[in-house]
N, C-alpha and C positions, 0 to 999 in steps of 0.2 A: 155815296154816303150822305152828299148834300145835294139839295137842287138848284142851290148855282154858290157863288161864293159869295156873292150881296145879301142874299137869302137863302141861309142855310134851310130854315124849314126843320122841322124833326127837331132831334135833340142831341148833334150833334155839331161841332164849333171848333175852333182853334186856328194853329198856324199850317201852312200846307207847304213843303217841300216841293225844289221845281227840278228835283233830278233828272228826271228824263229830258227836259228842256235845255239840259247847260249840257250833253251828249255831243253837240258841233262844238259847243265853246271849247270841249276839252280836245276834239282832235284838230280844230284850228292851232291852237296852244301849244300841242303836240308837235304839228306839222311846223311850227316856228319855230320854236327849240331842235329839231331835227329834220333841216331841209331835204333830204333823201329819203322821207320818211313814205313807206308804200305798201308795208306790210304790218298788221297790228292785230298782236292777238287781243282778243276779251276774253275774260275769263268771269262769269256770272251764274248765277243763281238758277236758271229754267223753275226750279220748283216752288220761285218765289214770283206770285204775278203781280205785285205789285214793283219788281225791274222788268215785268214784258216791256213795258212804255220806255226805257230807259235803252234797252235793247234794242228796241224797235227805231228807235231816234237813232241810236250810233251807227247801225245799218245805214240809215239814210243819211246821215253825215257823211259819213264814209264813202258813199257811191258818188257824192256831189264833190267831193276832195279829190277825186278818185284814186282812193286808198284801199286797198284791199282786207277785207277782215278774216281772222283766224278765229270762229268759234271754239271756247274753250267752258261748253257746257257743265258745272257740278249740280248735283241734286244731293249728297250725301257725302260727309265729311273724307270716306275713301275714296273720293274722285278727286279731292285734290291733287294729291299725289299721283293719279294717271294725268290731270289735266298736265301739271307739271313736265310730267313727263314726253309728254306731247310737244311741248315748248321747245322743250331743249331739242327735238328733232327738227321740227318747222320754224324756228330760226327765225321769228320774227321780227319786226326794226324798232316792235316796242311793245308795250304791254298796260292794257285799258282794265281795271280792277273794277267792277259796278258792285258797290258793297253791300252787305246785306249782314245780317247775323251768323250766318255761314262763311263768309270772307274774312268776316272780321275776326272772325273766331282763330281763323290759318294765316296772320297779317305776318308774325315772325317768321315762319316755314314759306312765304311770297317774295317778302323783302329779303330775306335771302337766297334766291333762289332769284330773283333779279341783278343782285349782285355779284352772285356768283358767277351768273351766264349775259355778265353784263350788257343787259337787256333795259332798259331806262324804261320806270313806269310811272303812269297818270294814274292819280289816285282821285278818290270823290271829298276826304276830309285831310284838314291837318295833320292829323294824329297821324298817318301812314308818313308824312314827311317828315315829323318828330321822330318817328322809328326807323327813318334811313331812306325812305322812299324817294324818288328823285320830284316830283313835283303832286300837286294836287290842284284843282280848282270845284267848288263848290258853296254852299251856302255858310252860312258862318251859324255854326248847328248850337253854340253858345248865346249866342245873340238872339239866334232861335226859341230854348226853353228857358229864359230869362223871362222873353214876352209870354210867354204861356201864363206867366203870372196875372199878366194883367185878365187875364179870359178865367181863372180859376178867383180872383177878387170879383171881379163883375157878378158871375156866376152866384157866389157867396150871399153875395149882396142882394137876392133878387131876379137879374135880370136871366131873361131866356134864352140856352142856346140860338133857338130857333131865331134871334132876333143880332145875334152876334155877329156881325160879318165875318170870314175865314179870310185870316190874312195869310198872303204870301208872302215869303221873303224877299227883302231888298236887298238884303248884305250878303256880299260873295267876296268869297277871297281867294287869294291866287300866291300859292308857301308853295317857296324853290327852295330845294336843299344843294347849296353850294358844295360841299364837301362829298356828295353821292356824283352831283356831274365830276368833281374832280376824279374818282374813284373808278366813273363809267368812261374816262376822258373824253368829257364832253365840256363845249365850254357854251353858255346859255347865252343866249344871244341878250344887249347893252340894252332892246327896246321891252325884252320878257324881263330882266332884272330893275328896269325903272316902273314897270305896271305892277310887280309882285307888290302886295299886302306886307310880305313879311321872306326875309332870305334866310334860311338858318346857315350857320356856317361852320 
């Protein structure tokens, strides 16, 4: 869409999301919080390519970890429910959520469905650990379309996409739901509860 992020070129600009890139941070995180940790489903999008890259990374996270991955391919809202179903057979030691508008859509039928089969899942925003979900790490997506402002003022005023640099996100954060590890009896380890952004309890 752009030809580099200094120089966007054309007529397009703004803030650019580094999801695929924080794919190791989340299964380091993961492997922290659950030192035995060797099996991990994913459960994502295939029909959505902009998670191939996010996909692509957790694979190769995963194999540097050496942590084995359970594809838990959806393309359409009734593969949730087989992906689900799948889970509860293959027994995984945790579960990696890469969201999209399709995940997010089945975020209450996951979170319990983690809970149920208490299964401790990484999620990509807060909002999944607001809902019960045991941790998250990812950009801080408020902080994100805040700054959108300033590129929608500039714009306003004048100035050229083409001439706007694409900014990446700085701010990440890292929401542990205390009372979901209590639930999954898991207890977070002293050095992931002093790095967390924010504990709910």
């Amino acid at each position: 869409m752009v030809a580099s992020l200094a120089r966007p070129g054309g007529n397009v600009t703004g803030g650019a999301a580094q999801t695929a890139v924080l794919s190791a941070k989340r299964l380091e995180i993961l492997k922290e919080a659950l030192p035995g940790l060797s099996r991990v489903a994913v459960l994502w999008n295939g029909a959505n390519p902009a998670l191939a890259f996010a996909w692509r990374d957790t694979q190769d996270a995963a194999r540097a970890l050496g942590i084995t991955i359970q594809p838990q391919e959806v393309r359409d809202p009734k593969d949730i429910e087989a992906a689900i179903a799948m889970m509860a057979q293959q027994r995984p030691d945790a579960l990696i959520v890469l969201q999209d508008a399709l995940t997010l859509q089945h975020k209450r039928e996951i979170i319990d469905f983690n809970m149920q089969e208490r299964l401790p899942g990484m999620f990509v925003a807060k909002e999944w650990v607001e809902a019960g979900g045991l941790m998250s790490y990812g950009e801080n997506l408020p902080d994100m379309y805040r700054r959108a402002a300033y590129f929608v003022d500039r714009i306003l005023k004048g100035a050229k996409p083409a001439d706007l640099p694409v900014e990446q996100v700085t701010k990440f954060e890292l929401v542990l739901n205390a009372k979901a590890a209590k639930a999954l009896g898991l207890t977070i380890p002293d050095r992931l509860l002093a790095l967390a952004d924010e504990v709910i309890e």
